[in-house]
C-alpha positions as semicolon CSV with decimal commas, in nm:
position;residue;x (nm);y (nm);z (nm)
1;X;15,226;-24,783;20,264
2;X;14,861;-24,888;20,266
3;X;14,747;-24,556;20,061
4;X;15,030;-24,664;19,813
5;X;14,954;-25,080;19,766
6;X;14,524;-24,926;19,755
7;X;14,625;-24,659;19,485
8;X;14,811;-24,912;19,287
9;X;14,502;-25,153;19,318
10;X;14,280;-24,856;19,167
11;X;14,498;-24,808;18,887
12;X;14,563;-25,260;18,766
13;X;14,129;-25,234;18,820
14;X;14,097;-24,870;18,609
15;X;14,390;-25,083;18,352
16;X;14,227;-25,380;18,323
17;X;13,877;-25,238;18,281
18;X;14,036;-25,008;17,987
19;X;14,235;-25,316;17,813
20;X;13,927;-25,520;17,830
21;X;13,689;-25,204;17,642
22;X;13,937;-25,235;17,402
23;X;13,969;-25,585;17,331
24;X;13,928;-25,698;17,016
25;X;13,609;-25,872;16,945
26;X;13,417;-25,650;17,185
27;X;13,116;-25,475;17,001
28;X;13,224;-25,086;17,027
29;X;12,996;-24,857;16,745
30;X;13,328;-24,652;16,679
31;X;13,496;-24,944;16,564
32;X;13,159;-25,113;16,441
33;X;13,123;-24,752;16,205
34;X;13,515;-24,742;16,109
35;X;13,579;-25,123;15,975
36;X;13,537;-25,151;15,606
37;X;13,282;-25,390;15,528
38;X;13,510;-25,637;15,372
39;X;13,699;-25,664;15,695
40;X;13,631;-25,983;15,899
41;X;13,620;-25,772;16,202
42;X;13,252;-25,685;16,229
43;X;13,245;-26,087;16,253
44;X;13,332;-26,108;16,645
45;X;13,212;-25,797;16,745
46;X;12,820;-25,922;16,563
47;X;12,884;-26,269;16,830
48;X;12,958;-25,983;17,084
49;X;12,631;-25,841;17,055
50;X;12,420;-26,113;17,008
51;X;12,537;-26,254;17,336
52;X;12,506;-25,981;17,524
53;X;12,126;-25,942;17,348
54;X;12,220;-25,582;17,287
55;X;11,969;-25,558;17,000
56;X;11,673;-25,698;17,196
57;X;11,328;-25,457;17,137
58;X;11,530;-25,211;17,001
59;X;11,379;-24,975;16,761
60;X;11,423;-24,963;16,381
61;X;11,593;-24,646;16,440
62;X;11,837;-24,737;16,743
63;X;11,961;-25,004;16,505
64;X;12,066;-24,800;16,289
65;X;12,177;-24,518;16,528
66;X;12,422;-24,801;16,655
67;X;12,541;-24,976;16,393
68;X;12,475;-24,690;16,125
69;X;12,310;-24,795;15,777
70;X;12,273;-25,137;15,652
71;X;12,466;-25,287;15,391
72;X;12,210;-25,282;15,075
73;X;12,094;-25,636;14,968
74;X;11,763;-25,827;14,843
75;X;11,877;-26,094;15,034
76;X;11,668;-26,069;15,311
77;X;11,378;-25,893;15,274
78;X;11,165;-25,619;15,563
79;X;11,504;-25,683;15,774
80;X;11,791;-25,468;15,792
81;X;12,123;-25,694;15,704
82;X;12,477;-25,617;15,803
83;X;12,764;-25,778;15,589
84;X;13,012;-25,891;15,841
85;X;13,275;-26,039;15,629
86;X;13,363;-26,369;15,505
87;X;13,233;-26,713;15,628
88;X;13,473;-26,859;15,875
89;X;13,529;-27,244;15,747
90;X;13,847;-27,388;15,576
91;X;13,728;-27,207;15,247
92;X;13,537;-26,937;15,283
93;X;13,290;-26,857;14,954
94;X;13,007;-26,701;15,092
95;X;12,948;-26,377;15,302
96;X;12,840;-26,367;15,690
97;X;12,576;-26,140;15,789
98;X;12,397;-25,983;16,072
99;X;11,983;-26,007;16,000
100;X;11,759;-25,808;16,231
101;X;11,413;-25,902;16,167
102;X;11,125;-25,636;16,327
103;X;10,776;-25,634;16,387
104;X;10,503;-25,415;16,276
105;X;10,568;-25,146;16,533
106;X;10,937;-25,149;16,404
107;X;11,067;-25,336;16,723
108;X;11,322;-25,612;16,659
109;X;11,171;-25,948;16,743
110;X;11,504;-26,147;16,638
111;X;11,838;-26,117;16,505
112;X;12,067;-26,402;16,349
113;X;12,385;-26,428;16,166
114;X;12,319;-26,595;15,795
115;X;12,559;-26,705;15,531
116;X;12,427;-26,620;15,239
């Protein structure tokens, strides 16, 4: 009885752990790589990794290893710049994006989500 209420504890803890990697909102680079950029998706999983500071001293290269190649813009110029999706008010206009600024060694020193 015991080896049957611990076995059924391991499996709710391995179930739980694999409902909450999938999760929507959760920064995963599969689904980060496979959302079209006009889906609002990108949006929570961008708030995802900016509070985990996933991005902190990363190299130029790691970025884009991770999140694969930025979206091209003039916008915002020496950083690499994500277009997440729409801006969430009551009507959106403008475009949300994720700006990763880096230094002269091609380290990021900050990262910020602009409308533009």
């Amino acid at each position: 009885m015991i080896v049957g209420v611990a076995g059924l504890a391991a499996g709710l803890a391995v179930g739980a752990l694999v409902l909450d990697s999938q999760r929507p909102g959760r920064f995963r680079k599969r689904g980060w790589l496979e959302v079209a950029p006009e889906d609002d998706d990108r949006l929570v999983m961008a708030d995802d990794l900016i509070k985990r500071g996933r991005l902190k001293n990363m190299t130029r290269a790691a970025v884009q290893k991770l999140l694969g190649a930025a979206t091209p813009t003039d916008r915002f110029p020496g950083a690499l710049a994500y277009r997440l999706g729409l801006e969430r008010s009551y009507m959106p206009v403008d475009f949300e994006w994720l700006v990763i600024q880096f230094d002269g060694g091609d380290r990021v020193t900050q990262y910020w989500i602009a409308t533009d």
